[in-house]
C-alpha positions in Angstrom: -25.5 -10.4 15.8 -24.7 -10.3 12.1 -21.2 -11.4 10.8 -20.0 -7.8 10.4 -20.5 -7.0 13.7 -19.2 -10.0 15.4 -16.0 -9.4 13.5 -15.9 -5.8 14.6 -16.3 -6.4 18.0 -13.8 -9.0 18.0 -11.1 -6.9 16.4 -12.0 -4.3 18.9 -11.1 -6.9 21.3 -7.8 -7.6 20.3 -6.8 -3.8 19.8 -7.7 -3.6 23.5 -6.2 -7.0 24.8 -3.0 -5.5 22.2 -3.2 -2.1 24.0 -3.3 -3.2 27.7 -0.8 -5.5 26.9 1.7 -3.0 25.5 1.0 -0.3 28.6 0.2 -2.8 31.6 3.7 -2.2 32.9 2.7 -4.4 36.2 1.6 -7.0 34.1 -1.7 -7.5 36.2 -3.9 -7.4 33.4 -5.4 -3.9 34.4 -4.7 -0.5 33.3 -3.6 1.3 37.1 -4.4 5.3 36.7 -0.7 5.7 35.6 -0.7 3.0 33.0 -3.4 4.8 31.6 -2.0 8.1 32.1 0.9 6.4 29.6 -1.6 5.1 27.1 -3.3 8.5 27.0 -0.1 10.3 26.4 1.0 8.1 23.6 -2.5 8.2 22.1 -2.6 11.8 21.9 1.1 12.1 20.2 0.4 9.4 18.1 -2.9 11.3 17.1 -0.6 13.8 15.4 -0.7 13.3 11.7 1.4 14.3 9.0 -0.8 17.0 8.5 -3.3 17.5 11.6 -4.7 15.8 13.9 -7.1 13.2 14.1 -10.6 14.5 16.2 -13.4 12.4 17.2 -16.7 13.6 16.3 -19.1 14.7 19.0 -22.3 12.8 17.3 -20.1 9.4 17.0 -18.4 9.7 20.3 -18.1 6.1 20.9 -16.7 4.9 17.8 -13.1 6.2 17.5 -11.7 8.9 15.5 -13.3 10.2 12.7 -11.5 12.4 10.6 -8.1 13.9 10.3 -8.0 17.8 10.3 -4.8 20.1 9.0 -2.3 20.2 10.7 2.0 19.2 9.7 1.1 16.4 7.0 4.0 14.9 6.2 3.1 14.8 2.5 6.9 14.2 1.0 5.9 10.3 2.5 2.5 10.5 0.4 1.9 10.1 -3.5 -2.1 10.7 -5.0 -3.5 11.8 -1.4 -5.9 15.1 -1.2 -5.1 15.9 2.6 -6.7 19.5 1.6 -10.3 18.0 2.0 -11.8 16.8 5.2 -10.8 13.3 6.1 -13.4 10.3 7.4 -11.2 7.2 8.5 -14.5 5.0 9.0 -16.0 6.0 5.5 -13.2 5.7 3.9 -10.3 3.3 4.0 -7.6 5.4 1.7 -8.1 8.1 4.8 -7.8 5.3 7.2 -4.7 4.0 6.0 -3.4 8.0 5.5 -4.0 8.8 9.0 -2.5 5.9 10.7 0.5 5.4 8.5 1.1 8.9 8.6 1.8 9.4 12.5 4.3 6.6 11.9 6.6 8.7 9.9 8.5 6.7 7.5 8.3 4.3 4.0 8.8 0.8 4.3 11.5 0.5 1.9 11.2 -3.3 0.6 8.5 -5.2 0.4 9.3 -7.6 3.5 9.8 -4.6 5.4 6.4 -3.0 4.3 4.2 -6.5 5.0 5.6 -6.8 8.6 5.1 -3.2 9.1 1.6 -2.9 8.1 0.8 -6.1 10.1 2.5 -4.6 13.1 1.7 -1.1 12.4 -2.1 -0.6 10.7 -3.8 -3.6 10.1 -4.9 -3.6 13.8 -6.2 0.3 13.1 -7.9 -0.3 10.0 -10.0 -3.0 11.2 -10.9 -1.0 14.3 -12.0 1.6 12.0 -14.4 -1.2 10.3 -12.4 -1.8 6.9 -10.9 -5.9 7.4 -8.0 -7.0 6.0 -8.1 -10.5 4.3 -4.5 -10.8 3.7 -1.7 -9.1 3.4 1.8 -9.4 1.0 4.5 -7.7 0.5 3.7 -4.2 -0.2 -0.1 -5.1 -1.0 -3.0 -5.9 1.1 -6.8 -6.4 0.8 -10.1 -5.3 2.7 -13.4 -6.1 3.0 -16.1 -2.8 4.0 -18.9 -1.5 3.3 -17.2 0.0 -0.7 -16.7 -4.3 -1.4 -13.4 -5.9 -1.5 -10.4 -3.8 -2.7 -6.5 -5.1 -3.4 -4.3 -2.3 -2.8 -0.5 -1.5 -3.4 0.3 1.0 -0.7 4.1 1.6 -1.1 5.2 2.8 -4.1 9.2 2.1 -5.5 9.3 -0.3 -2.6 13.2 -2.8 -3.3 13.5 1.0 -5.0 15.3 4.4 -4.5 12.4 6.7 -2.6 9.9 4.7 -1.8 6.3 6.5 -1.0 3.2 5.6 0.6 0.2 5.4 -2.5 -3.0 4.0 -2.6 -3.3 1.6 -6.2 -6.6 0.0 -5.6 -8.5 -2.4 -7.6 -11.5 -4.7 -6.9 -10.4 -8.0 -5.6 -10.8 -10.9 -8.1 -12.8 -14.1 -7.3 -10.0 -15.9 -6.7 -8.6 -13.6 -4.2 -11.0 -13.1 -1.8 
């Protein structure tokens, strides 16, 4: 098994040892039919986007959702996204980041606020997507895919007046890898 795909699997493991935590209401370690009921009703609202709704593809059944269709896009949050052109979450982490960030529904406004919410929030989505976070500060993080290693600054204006989500990304540096 190659490094990439040890480290998938085991952030697929967490989101799933994360998700029966949150809905295992019994705390017996298993998901009971309701429990799952509850996780399958929150999935499915949560799916709603800011402007659609993400759908998984029928050839890649098995490997979460894959792109993010019309639908009510929140796009007063968003500054220098295209939502008008098909989105792929696992090609792509800008779409990643645009379709989990926007079923949350609102900015961080300071940077404190913005690193705790990603971490809480995306980081756990992106990397089940396949696009690893090395770090994250502030209002900036960095991934590792398949594109290389990118710093981004996703919250524009944040310790400002109207803070948006944005996507400023630049190859990560030696040193900050």
């Amino acid at each position: 098994m190659s490094t990439v795909q040890a480290t998938a699997a085991t952030a697929v493991q967490d989101l799933a040892r994360n998700l029966i935590k949150s809905f295992d209401a019994n705390s017996d370690g298993q998901l009971g039919q309701e429990e799952f009921g509850s996780f399958l009703s929150q999935l499915m609202s949560g799916i709603q986007t800011a402007n659609g709704t993400l759908t998984a593809s029928s050839q890649t059944a098995g490997t979460g959702l894959q792109s993010l269709t019309k639908g009510d896009l929140r796009r007063d949050l968003f500054e220098g996204f295209n939502f008008d052109r098909e989105q792929n979450v696992q090609k792509s982490a800008k779409d990643a980041f645009a379709s989990i960030a926007s079923g949350l529904g609102a900015v961080p406004a300071t940077k404190p606020e913005a690193e705790s919410w990603f971490n809480q929030n995306v980081k756990a989505g992106m990397e089940a997507l396949g696009h690893k976070v090395d770090w994250v500060k502030g209002d900036k993080f960095q991934f590792t895919n398949w594109q290389g290693s990118w710093e981004v600054d996703f919250v524009r204006g944040a310790d400002g007046p109207n803070p948006s989500f944005t996507w400023l990304a630049d190859p990560a540096g030696p040193g900050l890898t």
